[in-house]
N, C-alpha and C positions, 0 to 999 in steps of 0.2 A: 868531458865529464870530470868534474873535480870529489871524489870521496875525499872526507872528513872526519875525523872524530866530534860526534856531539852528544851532549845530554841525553840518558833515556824519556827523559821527562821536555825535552824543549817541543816548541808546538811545532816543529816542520816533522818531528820524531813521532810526536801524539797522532798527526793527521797519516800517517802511515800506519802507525800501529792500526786508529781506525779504518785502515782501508785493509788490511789486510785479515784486520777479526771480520769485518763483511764477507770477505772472498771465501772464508772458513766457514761462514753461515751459509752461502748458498752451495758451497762445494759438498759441506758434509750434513747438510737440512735439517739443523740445528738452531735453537738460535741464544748460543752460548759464549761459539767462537773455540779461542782456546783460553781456556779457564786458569791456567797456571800459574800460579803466584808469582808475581816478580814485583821489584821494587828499584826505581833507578840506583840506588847504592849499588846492587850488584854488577852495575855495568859500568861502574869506575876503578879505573885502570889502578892498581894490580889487578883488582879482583874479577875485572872484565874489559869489557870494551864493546861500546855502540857506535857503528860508523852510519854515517848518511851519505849517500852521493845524490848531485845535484848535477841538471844539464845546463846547458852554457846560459839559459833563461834563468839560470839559477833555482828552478824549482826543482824541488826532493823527488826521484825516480826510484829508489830505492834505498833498501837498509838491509842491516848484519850485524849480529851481536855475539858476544862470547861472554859465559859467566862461569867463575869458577865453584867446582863441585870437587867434595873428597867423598870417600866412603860413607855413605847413611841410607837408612831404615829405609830408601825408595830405590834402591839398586848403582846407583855409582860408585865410582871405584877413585882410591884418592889419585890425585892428579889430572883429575878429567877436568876439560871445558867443555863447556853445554852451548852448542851454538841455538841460537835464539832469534827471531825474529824479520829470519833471510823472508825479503818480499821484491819485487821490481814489479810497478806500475804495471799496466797491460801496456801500454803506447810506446815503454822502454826496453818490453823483453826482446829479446834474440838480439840483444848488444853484448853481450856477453857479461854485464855488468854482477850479475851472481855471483860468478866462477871467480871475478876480478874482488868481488867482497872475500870470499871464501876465501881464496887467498889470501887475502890482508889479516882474517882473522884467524886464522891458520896461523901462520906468522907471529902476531902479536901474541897469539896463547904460549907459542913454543920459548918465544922472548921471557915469558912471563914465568917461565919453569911451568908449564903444563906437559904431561904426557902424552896426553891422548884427547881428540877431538872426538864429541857425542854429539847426537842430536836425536830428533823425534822426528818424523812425520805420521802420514796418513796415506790410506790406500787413496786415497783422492787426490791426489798431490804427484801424478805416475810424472810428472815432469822434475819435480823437485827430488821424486828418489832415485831416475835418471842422471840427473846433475852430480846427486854426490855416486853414485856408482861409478859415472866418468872419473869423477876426481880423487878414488883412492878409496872412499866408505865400504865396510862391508858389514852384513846385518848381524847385530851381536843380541846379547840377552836384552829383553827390555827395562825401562827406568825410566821414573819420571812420575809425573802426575797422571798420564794415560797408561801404566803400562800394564794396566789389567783391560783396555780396550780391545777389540778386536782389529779396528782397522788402524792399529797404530805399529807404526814400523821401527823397529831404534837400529842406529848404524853408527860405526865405530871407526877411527883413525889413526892409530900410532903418529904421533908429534917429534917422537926422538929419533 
């Protein structure tokens, strides 16, 4: 597996993105996905970073993103990065390729003078709030675009 830093916007990035707002429509029987504003600026490095890993066929199997947040009007706090957009294929999971993102972006935020690692999920996701429970997250107030939802989960990481 080779991860890479690439464009939020390049098309191996766009066809993941679409695969994983599907997974979010039939997971939570909706069909909106996740609605949250984002804009590739925020996932260029200072201010973020969007990795793609690709298998030895070179096709995209998964992604991970970090974008920086300070304190405002939706509940963050300054110094937070906002992880974003963690997905791995269904034919790539139990490689551990998540955890291997997670890390990397973990990393690059604390490089980048961040404090602390956030993120969002959903109760429909019991494997993705599995993964960061293993890996250090614990459930803080919530923030975001969902955080007046009910099945939205927010979790938190000291970086320093």
């Amino acid at each position: 597996m080779r991860i890479q830093p690439t464009p939020y916007d390049h098309p191996d990035a766009v066809k993941l993105q679409d695969e994983v707002q599907a997974e979010y429509v039939v997971r939570y029987g909706d069909d909106e996905g996740d609605a949250t504003p984002l804009d590739p600026s925020m996932f260029v490095p200072p201010l973020g970073l969007y990795l793609l890993a690709y298998d030895g066929l070179e096709r995209p199997v998964a992604s991970g993103a970090w974008r920086r947040q300070d304190e405002n009007e939706e509940g963050y706090a300054d110094g937070d990065a906002e992880l974003k957009r963690m997905y791995v294929i269904p034919e790539a999971r139990g490689l551990g390729l998540a955890r291997r993102l997670l890390a990397l972006l973990e990393e690059d935020a604390r490089a980048a003078g961040r404090t602390r690692m956030v993120l969002e999920t959903g109760t429909a996701q019991p494997e993705a709030i599995a993964l960061y429970a293993s890996s250090g997250y614990e459930p803080c107030a919530k923030f975001g675009h969902y955080r007046h939802h009910e099945a939205s989960r927010c979790f938190a990481k000291p970086l320093v």
